[in-house]
N, C-alpha and C positions, 0 to 999 in steps of 0.2 A: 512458498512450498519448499517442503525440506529436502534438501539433494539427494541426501540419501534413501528418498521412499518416493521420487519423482514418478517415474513411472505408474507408479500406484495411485498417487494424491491426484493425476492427473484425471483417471478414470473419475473420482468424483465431480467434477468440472465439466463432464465430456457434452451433459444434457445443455451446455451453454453455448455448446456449439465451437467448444475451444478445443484444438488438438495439435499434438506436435506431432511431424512425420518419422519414420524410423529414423533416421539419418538424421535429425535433430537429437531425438531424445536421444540416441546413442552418442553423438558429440561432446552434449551439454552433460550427460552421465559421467565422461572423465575426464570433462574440461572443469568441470565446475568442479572435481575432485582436488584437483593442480590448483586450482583457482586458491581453495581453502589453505591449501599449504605454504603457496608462495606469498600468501599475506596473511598467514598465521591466525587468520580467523577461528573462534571458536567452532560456528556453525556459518553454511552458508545456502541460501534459499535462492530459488529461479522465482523472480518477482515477477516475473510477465513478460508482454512486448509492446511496445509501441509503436504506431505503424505512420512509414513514411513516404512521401511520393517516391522513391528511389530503393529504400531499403527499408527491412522492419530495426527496429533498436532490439535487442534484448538483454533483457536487464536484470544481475544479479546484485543482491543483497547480501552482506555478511555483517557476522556478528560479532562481540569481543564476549569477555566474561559478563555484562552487563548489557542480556537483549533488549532493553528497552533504549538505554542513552549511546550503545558502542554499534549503530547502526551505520554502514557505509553503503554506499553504490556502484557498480560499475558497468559499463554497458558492451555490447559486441554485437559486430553486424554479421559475423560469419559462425557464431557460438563458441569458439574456439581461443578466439584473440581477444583478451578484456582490457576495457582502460577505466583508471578511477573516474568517477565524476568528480567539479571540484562543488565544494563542501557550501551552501546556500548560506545568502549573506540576504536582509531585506533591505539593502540595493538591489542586488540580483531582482528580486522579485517587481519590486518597484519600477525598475527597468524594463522588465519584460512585460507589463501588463499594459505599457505606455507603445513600446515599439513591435511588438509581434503582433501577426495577423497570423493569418489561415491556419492550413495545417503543415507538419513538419514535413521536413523536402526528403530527408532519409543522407544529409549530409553535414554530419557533426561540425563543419569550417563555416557552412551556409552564416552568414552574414544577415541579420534584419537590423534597419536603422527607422529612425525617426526621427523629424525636424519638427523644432516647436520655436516658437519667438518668446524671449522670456520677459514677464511679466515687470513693464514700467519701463521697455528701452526696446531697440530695434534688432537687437542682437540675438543672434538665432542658435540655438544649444540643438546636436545632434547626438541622440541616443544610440547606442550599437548592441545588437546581442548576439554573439555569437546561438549557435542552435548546440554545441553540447549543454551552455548555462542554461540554454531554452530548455531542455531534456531535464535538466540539474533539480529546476524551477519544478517542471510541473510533477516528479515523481515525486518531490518533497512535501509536493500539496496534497495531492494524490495520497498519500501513505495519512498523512496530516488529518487528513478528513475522513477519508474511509478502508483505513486499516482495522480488522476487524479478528478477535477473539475471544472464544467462549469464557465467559465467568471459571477463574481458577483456573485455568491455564498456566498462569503465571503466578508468579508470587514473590512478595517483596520480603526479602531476609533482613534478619536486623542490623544488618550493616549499609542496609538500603540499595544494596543490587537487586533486581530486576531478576527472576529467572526462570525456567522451564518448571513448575510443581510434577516433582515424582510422586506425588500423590493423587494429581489430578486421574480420573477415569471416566470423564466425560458427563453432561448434561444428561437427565434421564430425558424420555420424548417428553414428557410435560413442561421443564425449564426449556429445552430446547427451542420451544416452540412460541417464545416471548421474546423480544427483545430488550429487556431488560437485562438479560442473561449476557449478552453480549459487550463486548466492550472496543473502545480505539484504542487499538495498540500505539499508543503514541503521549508524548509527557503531557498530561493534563493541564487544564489552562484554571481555571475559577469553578469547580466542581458546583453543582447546585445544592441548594440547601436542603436537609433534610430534615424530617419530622424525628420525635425522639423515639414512634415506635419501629421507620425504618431504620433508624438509628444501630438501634437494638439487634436489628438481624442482619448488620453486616461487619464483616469482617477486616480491619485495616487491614492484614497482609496479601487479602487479594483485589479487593473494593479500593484500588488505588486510583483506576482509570477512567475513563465516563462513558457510560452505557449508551447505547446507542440509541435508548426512547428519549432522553433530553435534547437530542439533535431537531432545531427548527431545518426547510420547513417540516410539519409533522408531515409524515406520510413521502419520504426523502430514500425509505429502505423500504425493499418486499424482502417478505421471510415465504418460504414456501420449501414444503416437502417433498422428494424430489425420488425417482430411482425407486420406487417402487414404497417410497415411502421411510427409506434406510438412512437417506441424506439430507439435510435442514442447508437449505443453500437461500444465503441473504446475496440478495444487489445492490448496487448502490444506485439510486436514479440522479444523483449527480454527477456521480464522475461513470457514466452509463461505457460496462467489458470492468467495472470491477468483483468479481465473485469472491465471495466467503462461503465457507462449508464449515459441516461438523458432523459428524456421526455419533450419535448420540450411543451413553456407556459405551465409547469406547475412548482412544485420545488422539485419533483421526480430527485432525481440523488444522485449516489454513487457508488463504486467499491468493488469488492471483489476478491479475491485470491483464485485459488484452485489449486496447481501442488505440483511438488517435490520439489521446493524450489531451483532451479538450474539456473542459467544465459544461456540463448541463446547464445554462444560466435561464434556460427560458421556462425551467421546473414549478417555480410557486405560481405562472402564469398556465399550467398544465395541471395544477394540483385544485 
C-alpha cells in the first residue's frame, strides 16, 4: 500500500478485519515519509505485519526507478525506527525450512538451531537462524507467491524497466471479476505456453507476469466483491492475512499482509 494514500487504501481492506489505530497510522504517515528520503527510494509502501509472540514486525517496502527488480525491505517494531532486512540468499531459505519451527517470538536476535548427523559419518552439523533472516525468508516468499496486481498496472518500457502505467484506469467490473486479470508482482519464472489465438490478444508490455489462474493448487485464491460491491478483494488461501484489492475504473489497487508469517501447507488436502 502506497504511503502516500495509506489512510485511504486502508479503508478498502477494513472488511478483512485489518486496521491500524490512530497512533499507528499517524506514526507510519511521517515515519514512512523520512523513511523514503533517507534511503532515497523512489516510492515507499506499508507491506503489512507480522505478528509475534512479543511484538508485531511491521514492514516497509521501498522502491528504486525499477518497481519490479529495485524492491527492498525494512522492518520496525515501534513504526518509527526501521532496519534494512538483509537481502535472501537460497542458503537462507534452505536453512530456515530445516531449523525453524513455530511461530516468530517477536524478537529479531531470537536464535533457532537445528542438529542433524550428516549423511555417511557421525559428525553432527548444527544449523542457526537468526529470526531477522527468519523474517527476511518468509516476506520473500510471501511477496514470491502471492503478491498480486491488476492487469496494466504496470508496464514494461523499452528499456525494460518495470513501471507505474500512466495510463492505466483500472479493470472494468467484468475483467475485474476474473482472475486472469490479475497478475504476481514478482520476476516471472517459466510463463506457460500459450495458444496462438491468446497469443493474439496480449500485449508484451504489460502481459510480462503470470496471472494468477496458472497458479496450482486450482482453487489457491477467492476473488469476491466486497463493500457493497465497489471493491474486488482477492485472498490468498496459502499464505492465509494476504489481501489484494482493486477498484474497478478506477487506479485504486494494492495489497497488504497481516498474519504469522506461516504457509498454508495443509491447502490441497482442504481443497
Amino acid at each position: 500500500m502506497d504511503a502516500n494514500s495509506l489512510t485511504t487504501t486502508l479503508e478498502f481492506v477494513s472488511c478483512s478485519g485489518f486496521r491500524l489505530n490512530i497512533e499507528e497510522r499517524a506514526v507510519l504517515q511521517s515515519s514512512l515519509v523520512i523513511l523514503r528520503k533517507n534511503h532515497d527510494f523512489d516510492r515507499v509502501l506499508y507491506w503489512g505485519r507480522i505478528m509475534g509472540g512479543r511484538d508485531y514486525y511491521h514492514i516497509a517496502q521501498g522502491r528504486g526507478e525499477d518497481d519490479l527488480m529495485g524492491k527492498k525491505y525494512l522492518y520496525s517494531l515501534n513504526c518509527m525506527d526501521w532496519l534494512v532486512l538483509p537481502a535472501v540468499t537460497d542458503v537462507m531459505i534452505a536453512d530456515m525450512s530445516k531449523a525453524v519451527k513455530g511461530l516468530f517470538t517477536g524478537d529479531p536476535s531470537h536464535l533457532y538451531e537445528h542438529m542433524e548427523v550428516v549423511e555417511g559419518s557421525t559428525e553432527e552439523k548444527v544449523t542457526k537462524v537468526n529470526e531477522e533472516e527468519r523474517l527476511a525468508v518468509a516476506i520473500h516468499l510471501i511477496d514470491k507467491e502471492a503478491s498480486v496486481v491488476p492487469r496494466g498496472a504496470y508496464i514494461k518500457n523499452p528499456c525494460g524497466l518495470v513501471q507505474t502505467n500512466r495510463r492505466f484506469e483500472g479493470l472494468t467490473n467484468s475483467e475485474a471479476g476474473k482472475l486472469d486479470n490479475y497478475f504476481h508482482f514478482t520476476v516471472p519464472g517459466k510463463l506457460k505456453k500459450k495458444t496462438v489465438l491468446e497469443m493474439a490478444e496480449l500485449s508484451p508490455s504489460i502481459d510480462f507476469l503470470e496471472p494468477l489462474s496458472d497458479d496450482n493448487p486450482k482453487g489457491c485464491w477467492s476473488l469476491q466483491f466486497e463493500c457493497a460491491g465497489r471493491v474486488c478483494v482477492i485472498r490468498s488461501l496459502l499464505w492465509l492475512g494476504l489481501t489484494s484489492f482493486h477498484v474497478p475504473l478506477t487506479t485504486h489497487h494494492g495489497y497488504i499482509y497481516i498474519g504469522d508469517g506461516t504457509k498454508n501447507l495443509d491447502l490441497p488436502l482442504m481443497l
